[in-house]
N, CA, C and O atoms as a DFTB+ gen file, in Angstrom:
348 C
 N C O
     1  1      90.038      60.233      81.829
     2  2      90.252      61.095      80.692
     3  2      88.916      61.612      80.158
     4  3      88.944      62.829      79.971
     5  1      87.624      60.957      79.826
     6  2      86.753      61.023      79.814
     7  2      85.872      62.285      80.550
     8  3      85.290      63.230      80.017
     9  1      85.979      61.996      81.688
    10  2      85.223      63.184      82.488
    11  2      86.589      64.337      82.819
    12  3      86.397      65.255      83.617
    13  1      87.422      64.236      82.392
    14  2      88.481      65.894      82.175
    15  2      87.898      66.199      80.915
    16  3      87.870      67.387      80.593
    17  1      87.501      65.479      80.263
    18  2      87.131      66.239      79.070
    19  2      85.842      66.577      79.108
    20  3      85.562      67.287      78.142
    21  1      84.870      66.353      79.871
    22  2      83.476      66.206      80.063
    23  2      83.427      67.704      80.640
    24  3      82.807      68.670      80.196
    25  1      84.181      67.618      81.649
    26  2      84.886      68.771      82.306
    27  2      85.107      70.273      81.375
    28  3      84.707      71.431      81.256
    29  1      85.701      69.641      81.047
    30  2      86.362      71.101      79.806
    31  2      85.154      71.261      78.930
    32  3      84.836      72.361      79.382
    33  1      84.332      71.042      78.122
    34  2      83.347      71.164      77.150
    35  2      82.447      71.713      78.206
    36  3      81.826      72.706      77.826
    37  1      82.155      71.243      79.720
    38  2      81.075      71.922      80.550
    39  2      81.231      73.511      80.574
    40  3      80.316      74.253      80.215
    41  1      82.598      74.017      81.074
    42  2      83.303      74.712      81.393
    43  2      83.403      76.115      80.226
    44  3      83.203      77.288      80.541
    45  1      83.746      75.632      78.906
    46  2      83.357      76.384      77.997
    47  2      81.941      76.684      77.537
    48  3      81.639      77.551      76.717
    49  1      80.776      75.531      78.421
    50  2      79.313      75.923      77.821
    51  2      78.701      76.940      78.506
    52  3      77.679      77.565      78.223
    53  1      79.608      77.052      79.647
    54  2      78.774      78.541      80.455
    55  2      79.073      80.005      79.832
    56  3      80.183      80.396      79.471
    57  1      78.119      80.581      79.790
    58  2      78.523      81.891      79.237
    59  2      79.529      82.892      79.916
    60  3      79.388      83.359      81.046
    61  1      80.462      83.122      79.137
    62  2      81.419      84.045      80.076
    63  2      80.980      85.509      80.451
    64  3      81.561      86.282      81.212
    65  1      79.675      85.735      79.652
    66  2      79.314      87.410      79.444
    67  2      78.682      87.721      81.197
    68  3      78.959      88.624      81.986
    69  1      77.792      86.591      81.310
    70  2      76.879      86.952      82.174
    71  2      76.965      86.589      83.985
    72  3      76.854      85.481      84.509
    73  1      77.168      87.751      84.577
    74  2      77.693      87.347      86.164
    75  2      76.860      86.847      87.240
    76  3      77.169      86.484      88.375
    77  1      75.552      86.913      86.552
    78  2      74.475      86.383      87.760
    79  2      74.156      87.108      88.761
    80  3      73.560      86.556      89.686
    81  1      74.452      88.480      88.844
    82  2      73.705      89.468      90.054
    83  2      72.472      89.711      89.334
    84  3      71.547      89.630      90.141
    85  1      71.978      90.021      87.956
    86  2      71.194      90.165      87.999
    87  2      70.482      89.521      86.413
    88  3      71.274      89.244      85.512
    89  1      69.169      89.351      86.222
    90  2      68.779      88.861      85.182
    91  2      67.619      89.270      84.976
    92  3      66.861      89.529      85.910
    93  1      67.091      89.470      83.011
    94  2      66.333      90.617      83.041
    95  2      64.883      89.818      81.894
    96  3      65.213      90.176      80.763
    97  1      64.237      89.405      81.830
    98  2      63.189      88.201      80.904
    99  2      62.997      89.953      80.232
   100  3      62.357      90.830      80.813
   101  1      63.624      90.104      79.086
   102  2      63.402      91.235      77.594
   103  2      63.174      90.862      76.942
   104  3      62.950      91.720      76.088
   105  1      62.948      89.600      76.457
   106  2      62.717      89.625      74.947
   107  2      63.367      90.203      73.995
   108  3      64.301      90.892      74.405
   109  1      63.214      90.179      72.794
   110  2      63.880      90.514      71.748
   111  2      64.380      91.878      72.227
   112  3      63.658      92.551      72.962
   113  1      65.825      92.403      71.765
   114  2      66.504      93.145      71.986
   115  2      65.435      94.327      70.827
   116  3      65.105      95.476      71.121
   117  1      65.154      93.712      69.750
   118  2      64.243      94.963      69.219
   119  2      63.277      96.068      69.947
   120  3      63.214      97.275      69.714
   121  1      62.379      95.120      71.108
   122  2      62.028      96.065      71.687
   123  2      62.734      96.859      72.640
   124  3      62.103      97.884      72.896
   125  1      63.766      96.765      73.232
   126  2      64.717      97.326      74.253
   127  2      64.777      98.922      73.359
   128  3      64.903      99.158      72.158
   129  1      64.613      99.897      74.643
   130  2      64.644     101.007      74.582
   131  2      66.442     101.463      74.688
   132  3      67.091     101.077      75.660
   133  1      67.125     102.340      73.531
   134  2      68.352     102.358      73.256
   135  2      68.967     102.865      74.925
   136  3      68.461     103.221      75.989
   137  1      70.163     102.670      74.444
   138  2      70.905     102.528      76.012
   139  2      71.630     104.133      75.938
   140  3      72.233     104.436      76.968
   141  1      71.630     104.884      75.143
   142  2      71.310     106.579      75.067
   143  2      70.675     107.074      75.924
   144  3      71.115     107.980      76.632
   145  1      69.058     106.381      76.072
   146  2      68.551     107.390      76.740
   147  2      68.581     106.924      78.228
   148  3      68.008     107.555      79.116
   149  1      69.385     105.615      78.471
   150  2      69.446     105.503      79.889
   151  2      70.513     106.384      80.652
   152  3      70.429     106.970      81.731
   153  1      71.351     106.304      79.911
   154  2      72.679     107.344      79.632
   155  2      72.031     108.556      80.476
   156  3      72.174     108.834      81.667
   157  1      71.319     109.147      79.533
   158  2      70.979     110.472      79.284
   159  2      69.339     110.486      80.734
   160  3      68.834     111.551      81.088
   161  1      68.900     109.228      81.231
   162  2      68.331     110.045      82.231
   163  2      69.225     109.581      83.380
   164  3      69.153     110.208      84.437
   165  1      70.122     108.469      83.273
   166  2      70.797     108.802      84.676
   167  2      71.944     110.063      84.615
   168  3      72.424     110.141      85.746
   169  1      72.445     110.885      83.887
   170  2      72.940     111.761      83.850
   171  2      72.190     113.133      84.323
   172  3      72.865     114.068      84.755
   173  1      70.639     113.224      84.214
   174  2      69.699     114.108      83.898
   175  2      69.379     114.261      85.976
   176  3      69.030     115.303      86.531
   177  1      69.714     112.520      86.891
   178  2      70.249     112.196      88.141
   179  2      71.352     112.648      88.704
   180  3      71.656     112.416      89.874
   181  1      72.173     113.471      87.733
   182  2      73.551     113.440      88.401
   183  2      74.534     112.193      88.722
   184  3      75.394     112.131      89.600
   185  1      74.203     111.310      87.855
   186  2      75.275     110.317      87.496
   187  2      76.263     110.044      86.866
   188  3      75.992     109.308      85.917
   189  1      77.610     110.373      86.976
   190  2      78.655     109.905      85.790
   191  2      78.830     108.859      85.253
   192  3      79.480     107.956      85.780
   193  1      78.234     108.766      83.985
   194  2      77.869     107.169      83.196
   195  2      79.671     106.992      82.859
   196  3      80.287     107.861      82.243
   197  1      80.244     105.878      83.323
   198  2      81.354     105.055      82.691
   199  2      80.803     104.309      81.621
   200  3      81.159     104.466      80.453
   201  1      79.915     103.475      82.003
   202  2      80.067     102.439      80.584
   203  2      78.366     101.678      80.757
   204  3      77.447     102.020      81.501
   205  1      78.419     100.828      79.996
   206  2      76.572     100.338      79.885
   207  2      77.108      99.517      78.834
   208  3      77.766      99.779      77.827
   209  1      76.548      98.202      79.449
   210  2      76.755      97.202      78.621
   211  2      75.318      96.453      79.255
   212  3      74.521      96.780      80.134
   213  1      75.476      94.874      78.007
   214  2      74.283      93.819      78.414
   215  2      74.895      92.912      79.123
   216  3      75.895      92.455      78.568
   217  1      74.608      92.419      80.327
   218  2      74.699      91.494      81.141
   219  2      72.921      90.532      81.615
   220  3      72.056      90.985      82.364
   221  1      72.886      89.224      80.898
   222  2      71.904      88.816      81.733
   223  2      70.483      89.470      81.468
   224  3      69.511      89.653      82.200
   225  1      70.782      89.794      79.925
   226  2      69.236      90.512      79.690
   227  2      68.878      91.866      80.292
   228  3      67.687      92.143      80.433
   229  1      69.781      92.687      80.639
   230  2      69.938      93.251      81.454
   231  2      70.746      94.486      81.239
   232  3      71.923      94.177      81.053
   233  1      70.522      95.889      81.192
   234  2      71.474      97.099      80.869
   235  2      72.322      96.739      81.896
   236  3      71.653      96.154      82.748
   237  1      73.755      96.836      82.287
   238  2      74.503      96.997      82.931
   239  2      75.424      97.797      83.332
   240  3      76.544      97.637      82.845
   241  1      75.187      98.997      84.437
   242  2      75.484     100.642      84.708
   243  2      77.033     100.458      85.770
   244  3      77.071     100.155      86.962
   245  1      77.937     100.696      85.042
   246  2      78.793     101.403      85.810
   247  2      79.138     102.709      85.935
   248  3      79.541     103.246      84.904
   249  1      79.072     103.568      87.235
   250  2      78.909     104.563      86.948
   251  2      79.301     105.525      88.409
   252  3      79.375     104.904      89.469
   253  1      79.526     106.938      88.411
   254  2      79.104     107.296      89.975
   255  2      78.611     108.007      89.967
   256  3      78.616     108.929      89.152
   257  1      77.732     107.796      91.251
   258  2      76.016     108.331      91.472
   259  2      76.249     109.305      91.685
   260  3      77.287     109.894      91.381
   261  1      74.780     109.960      92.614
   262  2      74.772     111.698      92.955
   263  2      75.465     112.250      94.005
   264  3      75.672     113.416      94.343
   265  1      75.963     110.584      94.706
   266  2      76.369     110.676      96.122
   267  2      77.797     110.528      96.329
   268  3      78.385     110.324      97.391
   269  1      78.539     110.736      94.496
   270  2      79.918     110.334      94.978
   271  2      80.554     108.495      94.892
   272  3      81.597     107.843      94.847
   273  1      79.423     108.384      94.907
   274  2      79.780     106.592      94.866
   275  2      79.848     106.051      93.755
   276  3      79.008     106.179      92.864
   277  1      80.942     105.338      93.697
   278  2      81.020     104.162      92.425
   279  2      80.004     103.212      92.432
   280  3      80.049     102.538      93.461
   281  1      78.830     102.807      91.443
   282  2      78.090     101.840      91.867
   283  2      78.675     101.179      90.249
   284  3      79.448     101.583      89.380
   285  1      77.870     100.038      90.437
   286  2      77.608      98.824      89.367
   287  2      76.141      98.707      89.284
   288  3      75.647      97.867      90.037
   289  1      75.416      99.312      88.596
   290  2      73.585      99.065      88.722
   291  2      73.101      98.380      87.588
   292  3      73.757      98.446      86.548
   293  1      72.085      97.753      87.628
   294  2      71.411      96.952      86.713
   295  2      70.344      97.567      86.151
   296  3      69.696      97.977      87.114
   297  1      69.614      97.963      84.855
   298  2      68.352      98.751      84.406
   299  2      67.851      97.554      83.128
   300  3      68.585      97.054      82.275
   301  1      66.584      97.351      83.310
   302  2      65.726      96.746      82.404
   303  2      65.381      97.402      81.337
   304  3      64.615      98.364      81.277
   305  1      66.026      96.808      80.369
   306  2      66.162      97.540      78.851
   307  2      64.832      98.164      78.638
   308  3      64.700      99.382      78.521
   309  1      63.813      97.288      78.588
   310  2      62.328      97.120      78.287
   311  2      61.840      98.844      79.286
   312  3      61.615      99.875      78.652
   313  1      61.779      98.799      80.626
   314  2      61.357      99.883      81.137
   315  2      62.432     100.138      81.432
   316  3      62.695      99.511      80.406
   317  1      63.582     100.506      81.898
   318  2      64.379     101.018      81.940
   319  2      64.511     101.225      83.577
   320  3      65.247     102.090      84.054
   321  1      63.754     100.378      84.335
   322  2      63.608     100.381      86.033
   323  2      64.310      99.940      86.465
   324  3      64.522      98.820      86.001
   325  1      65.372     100.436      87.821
   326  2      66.150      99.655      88.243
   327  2      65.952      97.949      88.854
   328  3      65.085      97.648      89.675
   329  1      66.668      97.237      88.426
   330  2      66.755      95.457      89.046
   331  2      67.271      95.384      90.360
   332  3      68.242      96.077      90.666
   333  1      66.714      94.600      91.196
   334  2      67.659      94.082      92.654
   335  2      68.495      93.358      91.864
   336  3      68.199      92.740      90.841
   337  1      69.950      93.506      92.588
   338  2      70.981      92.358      92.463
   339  2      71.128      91.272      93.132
   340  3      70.370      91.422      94.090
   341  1      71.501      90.525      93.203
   342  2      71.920      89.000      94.380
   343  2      73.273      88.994      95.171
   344  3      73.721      88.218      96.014
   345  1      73.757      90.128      94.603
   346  2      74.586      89.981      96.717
   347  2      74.248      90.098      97.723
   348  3      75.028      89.928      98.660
């Protein structure tokens, strides 16, 4: 009973936000450059921005590129440079 419950308290301590492809050392979100203008230069690419969220310290781009493709991309708030992922 003990370790089912050890179990369950582990289980809820992991963060549900963050998926682990990619991770981003930003620092305070104060300095993070607004997620507008990432918007606005991958659009400036020919990208259709769906959505941008934080994952992992990390802008998180769903979107499709210049090429037609659905991607999932990662951008560093701080410079705004694309991240390798881990698949």
């Amino acid at each position: 009973m003990l370790c089912a419950a050890a179990l369950c308290f582990t289980a809820f301590a992991i963060p549900a936000h963050a998926t682990g492809l990619a991770t981003c050392d930003s620092g305070s979100q104060q300095g993070w450059q607004p997620q507008l203008k990432l918007e606005n230069d991958l659009k400036a690419r020919g990208w259709q921005v769906r959505r941008i969220k934080v994952d992992g310290g990390c802008y998180e781009v769903y979107a499709i590129n210049d090429k037609g493709e659905r991607v999932e991309a990662y951008f560093h708030p701080v410079t705004l440079a694309p991240v390798p992922t881990k698949r």
